[in-house]
N, C-alpha and C positions, 0 to 999 in steps of 0.2 A: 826134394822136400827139405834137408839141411839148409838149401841156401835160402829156399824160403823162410824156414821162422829166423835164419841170422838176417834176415831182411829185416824178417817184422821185429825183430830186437830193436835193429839199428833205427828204427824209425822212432823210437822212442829215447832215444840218444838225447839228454838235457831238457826231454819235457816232465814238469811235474804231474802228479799224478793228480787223479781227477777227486778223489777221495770223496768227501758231502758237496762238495761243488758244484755248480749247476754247469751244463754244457754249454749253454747261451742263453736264452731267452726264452720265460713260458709259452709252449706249444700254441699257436695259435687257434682257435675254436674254430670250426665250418667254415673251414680253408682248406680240405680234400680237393684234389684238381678231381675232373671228371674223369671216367676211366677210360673212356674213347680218347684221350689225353693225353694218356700214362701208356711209356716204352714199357718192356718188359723188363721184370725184376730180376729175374735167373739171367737176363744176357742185359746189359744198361747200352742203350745205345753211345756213340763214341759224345764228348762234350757234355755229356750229362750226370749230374751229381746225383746224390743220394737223399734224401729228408730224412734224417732219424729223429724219432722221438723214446725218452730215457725216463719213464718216470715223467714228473712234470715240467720236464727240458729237454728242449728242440735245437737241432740247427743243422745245420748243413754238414756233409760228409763226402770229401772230394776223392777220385781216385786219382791212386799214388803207382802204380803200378799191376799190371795183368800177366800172369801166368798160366797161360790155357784156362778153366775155367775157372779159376782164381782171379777172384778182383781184391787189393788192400786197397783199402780208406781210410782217409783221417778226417777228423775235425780238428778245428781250430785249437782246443783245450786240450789236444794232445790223445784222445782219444781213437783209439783205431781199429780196426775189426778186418777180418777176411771173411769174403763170399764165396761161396761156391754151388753153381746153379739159385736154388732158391734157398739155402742154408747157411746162418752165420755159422763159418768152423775154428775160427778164433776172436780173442778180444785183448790189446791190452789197455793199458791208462786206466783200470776199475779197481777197487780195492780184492775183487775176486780175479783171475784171468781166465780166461776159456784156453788151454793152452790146442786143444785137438777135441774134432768130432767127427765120430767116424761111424759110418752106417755101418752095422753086420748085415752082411748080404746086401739084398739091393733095394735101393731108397727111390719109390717112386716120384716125389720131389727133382730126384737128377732125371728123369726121363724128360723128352719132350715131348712124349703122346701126352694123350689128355687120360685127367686119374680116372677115369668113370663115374658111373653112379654110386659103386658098393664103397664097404667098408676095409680098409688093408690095415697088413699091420706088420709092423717093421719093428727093429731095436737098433737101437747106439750105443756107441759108447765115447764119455768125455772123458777128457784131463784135465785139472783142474790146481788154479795154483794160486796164492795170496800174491797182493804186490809186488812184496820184495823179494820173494822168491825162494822162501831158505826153505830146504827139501821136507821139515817137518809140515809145512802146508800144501805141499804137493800132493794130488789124487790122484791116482792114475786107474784107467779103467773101471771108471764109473758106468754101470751099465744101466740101463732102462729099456722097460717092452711098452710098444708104442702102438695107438691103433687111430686109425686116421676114419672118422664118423662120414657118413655116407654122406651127399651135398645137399643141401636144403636148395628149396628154386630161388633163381636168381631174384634180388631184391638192386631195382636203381642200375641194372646193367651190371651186378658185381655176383659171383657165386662165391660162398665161404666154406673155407674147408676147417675141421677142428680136429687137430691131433691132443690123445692127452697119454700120457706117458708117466708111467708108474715104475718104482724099484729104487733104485740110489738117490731119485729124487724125483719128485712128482710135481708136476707143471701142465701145462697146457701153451701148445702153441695154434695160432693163426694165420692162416692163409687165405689170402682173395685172387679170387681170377675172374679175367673179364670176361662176361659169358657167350659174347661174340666170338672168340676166338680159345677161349680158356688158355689166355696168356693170364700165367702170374704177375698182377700188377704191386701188391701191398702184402707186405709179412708182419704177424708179433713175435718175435722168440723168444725163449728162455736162451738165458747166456750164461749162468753161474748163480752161485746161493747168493743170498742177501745181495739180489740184484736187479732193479726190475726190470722186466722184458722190453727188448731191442725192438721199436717198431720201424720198418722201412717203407720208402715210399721213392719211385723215381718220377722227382716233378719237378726239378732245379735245374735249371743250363747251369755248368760248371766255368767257373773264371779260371 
């Protein structure tokens, strides 16, 4: 775990930070690939990038190194994030950081059976940090009770799943899975306060 976030430090070695920035370019409109189309999001096939969209900015998110189920990414703007299964568990390059998220007990997102029909409910907790870093913005053990809504039928080949989570901070995230297979194709996360939700999508061949 140490040499992981002195990874994800050093990745951020001489890039500026992303601050009002945009990431690249406005998100493209109804340019979703189809979901018969789309690897799986919790495992990226090898050669394959990421589509994040940030707010009303898009672009590409390449991977930079895998530690068991740990994927880092970057974008071009210095932005970068760690995966793990279906879950962003860090962020840097944002005026907020995700420094750590961690499921208490067990997080049916890391499973690879399929969630069922009912409703579950799980807690986390983040850590959370400003830019620069100085220990007065640091959070640590930010916790939230989480209950992940029963699945509505599939709509276009896609099932949605909607976690919404109350206590240190209240959010809502999103999940799609393909209903052929109930592979996780597309996520929205909450990643940190004043920051809008991280949406993924794997549908990029990676340069």
């Amino acid at each position: 775990m140490k040499l992981a976030v002195l990874f994800f430090t050093m990745m951020l070695g001489g890039c500026g930070l992303l601050g009002g920035a945009g990431l690249t370019s406005p998100a493209p409109q109804g340019q979703l690939v189809a979901p018969e189309a789309l690897g799986p999001l919790a495992a990226p096939p090898a050669g394959r990038a990421l589509w994040a969209e940030l707010g009303q900015d898009a672009g590409v998110a390449r991977p930079v190194r895998q530690e068991g189920l740990r994927y880092f990414w970057r974008m071009d703007e210095g932005f970068v994030f760690v995966t793990e299964g279906a879950r962003v568990v860090a962020t840097a390059g944002l005026p907020t950081m995700l420094l750590a998220s961690t499921p208490i007990g067990g997080d049916p997102l890391r499973r690879t059976a399929p969630l069922g029909p009912g409703p579950l409910r799980l807690a986390h907790s983040f850590d959370l940090a400003g830019a620069e870093g100085r220990p007065e913005q640091m959070r640590f053990g930010q916790l939230v009770q989480c209950r992940i809504e029963p699945e509505e039928p599939a709509i276009g080949g896609v099932i949605e799943r909607v976690e919404i989570c109350e206590g240190a901070a209240v959010f809502t995230n999103r999940f799609w899975f393909r209903a052929a297979d109930r592979v996780l194709i597309r996520s929205e996360q909450w990643i940190g306060r004043d920051v809008p939700p991280l949406r993924l999508e794997v549908a990029v061949e990676a340069n």
